[in-house]
VEXDREN-2710 file (C-alpha; in Angstrom, 1 decimal):
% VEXDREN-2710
k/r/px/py/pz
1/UNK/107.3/93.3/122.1
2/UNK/111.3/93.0/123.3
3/UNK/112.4/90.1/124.6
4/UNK/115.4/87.9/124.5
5/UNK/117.2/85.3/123.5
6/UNK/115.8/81.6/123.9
7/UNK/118.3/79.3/121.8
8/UNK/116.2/76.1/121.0
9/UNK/112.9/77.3/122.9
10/UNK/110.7/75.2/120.1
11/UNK/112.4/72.1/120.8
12/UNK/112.6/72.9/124.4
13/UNK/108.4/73.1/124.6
14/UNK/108.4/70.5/122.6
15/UNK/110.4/68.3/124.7
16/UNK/108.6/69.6/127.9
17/UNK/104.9/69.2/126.4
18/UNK/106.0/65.4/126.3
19/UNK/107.4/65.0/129.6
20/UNK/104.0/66.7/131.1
21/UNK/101.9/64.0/129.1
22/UNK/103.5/61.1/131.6
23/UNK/104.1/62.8/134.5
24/UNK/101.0/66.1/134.9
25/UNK/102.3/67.2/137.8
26/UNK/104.6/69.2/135.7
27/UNK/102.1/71.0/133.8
28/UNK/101.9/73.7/136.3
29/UNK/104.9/74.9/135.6
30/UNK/106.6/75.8/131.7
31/UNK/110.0/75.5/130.9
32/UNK/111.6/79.3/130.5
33/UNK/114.1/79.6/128.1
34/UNK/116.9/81.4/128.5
35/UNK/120.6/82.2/127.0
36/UNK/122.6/83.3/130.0
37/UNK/124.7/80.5/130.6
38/UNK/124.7/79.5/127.1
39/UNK/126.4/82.8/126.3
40/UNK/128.7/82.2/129.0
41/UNK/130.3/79.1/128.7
42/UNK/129.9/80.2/124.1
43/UNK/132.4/82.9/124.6
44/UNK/134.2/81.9/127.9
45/UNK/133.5/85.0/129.4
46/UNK/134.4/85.4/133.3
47/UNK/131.9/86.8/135.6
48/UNK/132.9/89.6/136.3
49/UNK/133.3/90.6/133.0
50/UNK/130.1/89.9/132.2
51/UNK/128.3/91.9/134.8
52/UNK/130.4/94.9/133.7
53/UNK/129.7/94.4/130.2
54/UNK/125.7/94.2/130.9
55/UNK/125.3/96.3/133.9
56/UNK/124.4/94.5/136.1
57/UNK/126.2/95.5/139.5
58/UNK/123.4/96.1/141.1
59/UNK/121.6/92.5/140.7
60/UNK/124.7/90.6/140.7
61/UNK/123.7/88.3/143.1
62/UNK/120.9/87.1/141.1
63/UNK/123.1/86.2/138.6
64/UNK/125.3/83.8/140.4
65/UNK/122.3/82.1/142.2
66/UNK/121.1/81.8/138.6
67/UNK/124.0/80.2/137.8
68/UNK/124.2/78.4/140.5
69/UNK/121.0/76.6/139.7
70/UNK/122.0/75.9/136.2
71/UNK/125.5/73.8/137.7
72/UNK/123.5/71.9/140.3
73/UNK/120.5/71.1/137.7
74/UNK/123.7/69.4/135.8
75/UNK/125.4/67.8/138.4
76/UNK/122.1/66.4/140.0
77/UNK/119.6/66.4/137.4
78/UNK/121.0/65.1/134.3
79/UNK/121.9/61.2/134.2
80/UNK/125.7/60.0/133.9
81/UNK/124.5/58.0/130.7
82/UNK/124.2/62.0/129.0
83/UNK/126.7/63.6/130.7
84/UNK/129.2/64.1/127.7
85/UNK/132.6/65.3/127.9
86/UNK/131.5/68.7/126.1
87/UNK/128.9/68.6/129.5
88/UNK/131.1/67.8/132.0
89/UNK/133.6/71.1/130.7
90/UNK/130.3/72.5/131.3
91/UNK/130.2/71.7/134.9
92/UNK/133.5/72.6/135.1
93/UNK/133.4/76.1/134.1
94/UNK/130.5/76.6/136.0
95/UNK/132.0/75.4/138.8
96/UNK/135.0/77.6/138.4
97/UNK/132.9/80.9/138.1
98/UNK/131.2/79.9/140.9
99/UNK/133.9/79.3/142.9
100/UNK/135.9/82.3/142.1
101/UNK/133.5/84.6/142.8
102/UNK/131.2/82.6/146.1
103/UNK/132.3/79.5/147.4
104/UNK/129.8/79.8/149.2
105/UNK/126.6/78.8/147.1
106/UNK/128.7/75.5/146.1
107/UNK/129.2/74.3/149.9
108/UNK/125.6/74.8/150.7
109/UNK/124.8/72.7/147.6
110/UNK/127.6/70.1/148.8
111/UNK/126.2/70.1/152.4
112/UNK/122.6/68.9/151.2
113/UNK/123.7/66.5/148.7
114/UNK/126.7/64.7/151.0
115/UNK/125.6/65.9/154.5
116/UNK/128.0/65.4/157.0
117/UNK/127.6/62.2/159.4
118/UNK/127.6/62.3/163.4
119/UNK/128.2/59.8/165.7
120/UNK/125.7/59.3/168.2
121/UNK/126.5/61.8/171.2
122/UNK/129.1/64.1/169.3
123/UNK/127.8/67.7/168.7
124/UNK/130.0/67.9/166.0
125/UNK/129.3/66.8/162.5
126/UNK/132.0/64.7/161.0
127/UNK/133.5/66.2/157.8
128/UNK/132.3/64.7/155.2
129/UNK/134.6/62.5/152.7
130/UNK/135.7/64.3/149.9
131/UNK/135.0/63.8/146.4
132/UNK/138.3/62.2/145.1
133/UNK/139.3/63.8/141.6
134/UNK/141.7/61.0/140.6
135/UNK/139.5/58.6/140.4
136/UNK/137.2/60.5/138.0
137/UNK/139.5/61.4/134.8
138/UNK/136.8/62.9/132.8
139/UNK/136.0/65.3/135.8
140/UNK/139.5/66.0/136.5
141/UNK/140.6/66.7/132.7
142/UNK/137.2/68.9/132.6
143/UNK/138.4/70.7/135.3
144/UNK/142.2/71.5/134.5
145/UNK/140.7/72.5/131.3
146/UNK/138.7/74.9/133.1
147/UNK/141.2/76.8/134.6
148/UNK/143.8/76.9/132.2
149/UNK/141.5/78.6/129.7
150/UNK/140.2/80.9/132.3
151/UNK/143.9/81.2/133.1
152/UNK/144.6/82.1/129.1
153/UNK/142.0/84.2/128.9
154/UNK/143.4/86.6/131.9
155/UNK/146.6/86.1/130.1
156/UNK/145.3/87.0/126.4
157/UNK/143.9/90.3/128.3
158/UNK/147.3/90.9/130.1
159/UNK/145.4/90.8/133.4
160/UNK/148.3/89.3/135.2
161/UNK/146.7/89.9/138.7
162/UNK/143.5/88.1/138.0
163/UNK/145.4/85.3/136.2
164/UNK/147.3/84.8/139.4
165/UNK/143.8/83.6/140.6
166/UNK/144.0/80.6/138.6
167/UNK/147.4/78.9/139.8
168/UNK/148.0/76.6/142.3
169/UNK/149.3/77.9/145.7
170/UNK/152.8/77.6/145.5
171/UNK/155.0/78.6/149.1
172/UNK/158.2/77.7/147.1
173/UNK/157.8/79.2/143.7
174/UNK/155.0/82.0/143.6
175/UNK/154.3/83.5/140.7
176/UNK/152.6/86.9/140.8
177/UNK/151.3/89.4/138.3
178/UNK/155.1/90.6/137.5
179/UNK/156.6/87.4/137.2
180/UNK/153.6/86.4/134.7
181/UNK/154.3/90.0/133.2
182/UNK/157.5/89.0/132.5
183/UNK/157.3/85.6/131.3
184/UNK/155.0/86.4/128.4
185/UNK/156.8/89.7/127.2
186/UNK/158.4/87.3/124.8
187/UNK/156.0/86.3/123.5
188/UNK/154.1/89.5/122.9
189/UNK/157.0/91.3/121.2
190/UNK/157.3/88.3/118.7
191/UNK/153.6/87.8/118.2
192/UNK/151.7/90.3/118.8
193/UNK/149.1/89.1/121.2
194/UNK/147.9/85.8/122.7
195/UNK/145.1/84.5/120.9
196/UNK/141.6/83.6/122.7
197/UNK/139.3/82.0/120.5
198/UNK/137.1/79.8/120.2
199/UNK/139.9/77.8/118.2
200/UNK/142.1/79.1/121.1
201/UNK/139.3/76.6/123.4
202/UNK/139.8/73.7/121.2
203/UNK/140.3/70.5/123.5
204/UNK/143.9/69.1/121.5
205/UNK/145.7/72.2/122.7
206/UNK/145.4/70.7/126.1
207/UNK/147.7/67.9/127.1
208/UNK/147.4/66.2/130.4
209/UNK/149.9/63.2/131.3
210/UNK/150.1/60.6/133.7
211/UNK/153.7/61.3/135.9
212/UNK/153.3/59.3/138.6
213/UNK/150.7/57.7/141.1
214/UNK/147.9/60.7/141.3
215/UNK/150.3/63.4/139.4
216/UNK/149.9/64.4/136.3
217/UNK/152.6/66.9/133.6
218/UNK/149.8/69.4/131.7
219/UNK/150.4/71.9/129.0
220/UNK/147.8/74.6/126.9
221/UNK/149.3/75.7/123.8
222/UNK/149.0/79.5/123.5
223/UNK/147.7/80.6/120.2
224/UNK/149.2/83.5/117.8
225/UNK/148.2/85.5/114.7
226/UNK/151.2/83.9/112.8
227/UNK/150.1/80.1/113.4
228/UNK/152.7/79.1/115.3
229/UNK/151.7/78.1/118.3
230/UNK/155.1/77.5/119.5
231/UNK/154.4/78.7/123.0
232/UNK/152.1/77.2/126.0
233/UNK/151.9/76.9/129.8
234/UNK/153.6/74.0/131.3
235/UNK/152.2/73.1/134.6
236/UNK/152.0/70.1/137.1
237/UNK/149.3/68.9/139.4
238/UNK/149.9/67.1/142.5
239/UNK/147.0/65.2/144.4
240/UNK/148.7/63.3/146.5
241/UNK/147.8/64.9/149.6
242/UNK/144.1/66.8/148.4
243/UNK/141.4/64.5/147.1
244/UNK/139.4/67.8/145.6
245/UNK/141.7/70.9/146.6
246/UNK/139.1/74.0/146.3
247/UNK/142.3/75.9/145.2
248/UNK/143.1/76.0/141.2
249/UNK/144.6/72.5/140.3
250/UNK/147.9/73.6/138.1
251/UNK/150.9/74.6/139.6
252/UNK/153.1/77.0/136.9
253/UNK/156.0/75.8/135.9
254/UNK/157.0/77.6/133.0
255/UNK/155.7/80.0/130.2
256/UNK/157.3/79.3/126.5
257/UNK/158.0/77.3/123.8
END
């Protein structure tokens, strides 16, 4: 008699029950409904955090194939007419836990949707042309949302070292887990903590501007108990040279007000 979650499971049948009427090939399947990813992308939680906060070490891997198969359903599945922005920040977060964890599963996926070409006689495959970011705004903003949330969130948890993950490589000015340490000491002995909520997630406390010819200035505001919100990250992007860099976007600039 336990079971689980499985957030809008009437309508869900429903909706199925009619799709099997015009096309019975379906019927021999049933949709399962399910609130893993739901619950994920609800409260923003990373993956790793979630297996430790529902045991689930040992059959790890079945999550992220799992979720795997809910970002490619998405990406492939769904038509651009109802892909929204609040489903394309889907994608994106997806795509970032997927990422962070295997890049694996995603390159797979990319290989048999965009399969690399080969000229007749070359046993090499060419590589295939990469997806171009600046030429798809909603994706990119959906993606720099992404990571800077997943980057606040770290931050919010003062887990410098995994927010670290979620900046740009940067040769010239690094910043690791002390510098970030640093930076937002500040702010913690004026306010307390850094605020992640789901008011924290809100889209308006992301800024992203046009600088120049494929760079963009970005900002998230950093929430506090007070109200505030004074602080944020100030960051850059630069895509002059990547069309869809599998590295985090942002490059840090600063940390305050």
């Amino acid at each position: 008699e336990v079971t689980y979650p499985k957030p809008e499971e009437e309508f869900l049948r429903g909706s199925f029950r009619v799709f099997a009427e015009r096309y019975p090939w379906a019927r021999e399947d049933d949709v399962r409904p399910k609130s893993i990813a739901r619950d994920l992308v609800e409260r923003y939680v990373g993956f790793r955090d979630y297996v430790k906060e529902l045991g689930l070490a040992r059959s790890e891997g079945v999550l992220l194939r799992y979720l795997s198969q809910v970002h490619n359903t998405l990406v492939k599945t769904l038509p651009d007419v109802a892909k929204t922005d609040a489903v394309y920040e889907v994608i994106a977060f997806l795509r970032a836990t997927l990422t962070d964890v295997d890049t694996s599963l995603l390159e797979a996926w990319e290989d048999l949707t965009a399969p690399s070409a080969t000229r007749e006689g070359d046993a090499e495959p060419l590589p295939t042309k990469r997806f171009d970011l600046a030429q798809q705004p909603r994706l990119l903003t959906a993606r720099v949302r992404s990571e800077l949330l997943s980057l606040v969130r770290a931050l919010a948890a003062k887990d410098y070292e995994e927010a670290t993950r979620w900046l740009a490589p940067d040769a010239d000015d690094a910043w690791d887990a002390e510098r970030l340490e640093a930076a937002t000491a500040p702010f913690h002995e004026e306010y307390g903590a850094i605020l992640f909520t789901p008011e924290a997630r809100r889209a308006h406390f992301t800024r992203i501007a046009a600088r120049g010819p494929r760079e963009w200035d970005v900002s998230q505001v950093l929430l506090d108990a007070a109200g505030d919100h004074l602080w944020a990250l100030h960051g850059e992007i630069d895509l002059r040279k990547e069309r869809d860099p599998e590295a985090p976007l942002v490059r840090l600039v600063r940390i305050g007000p």
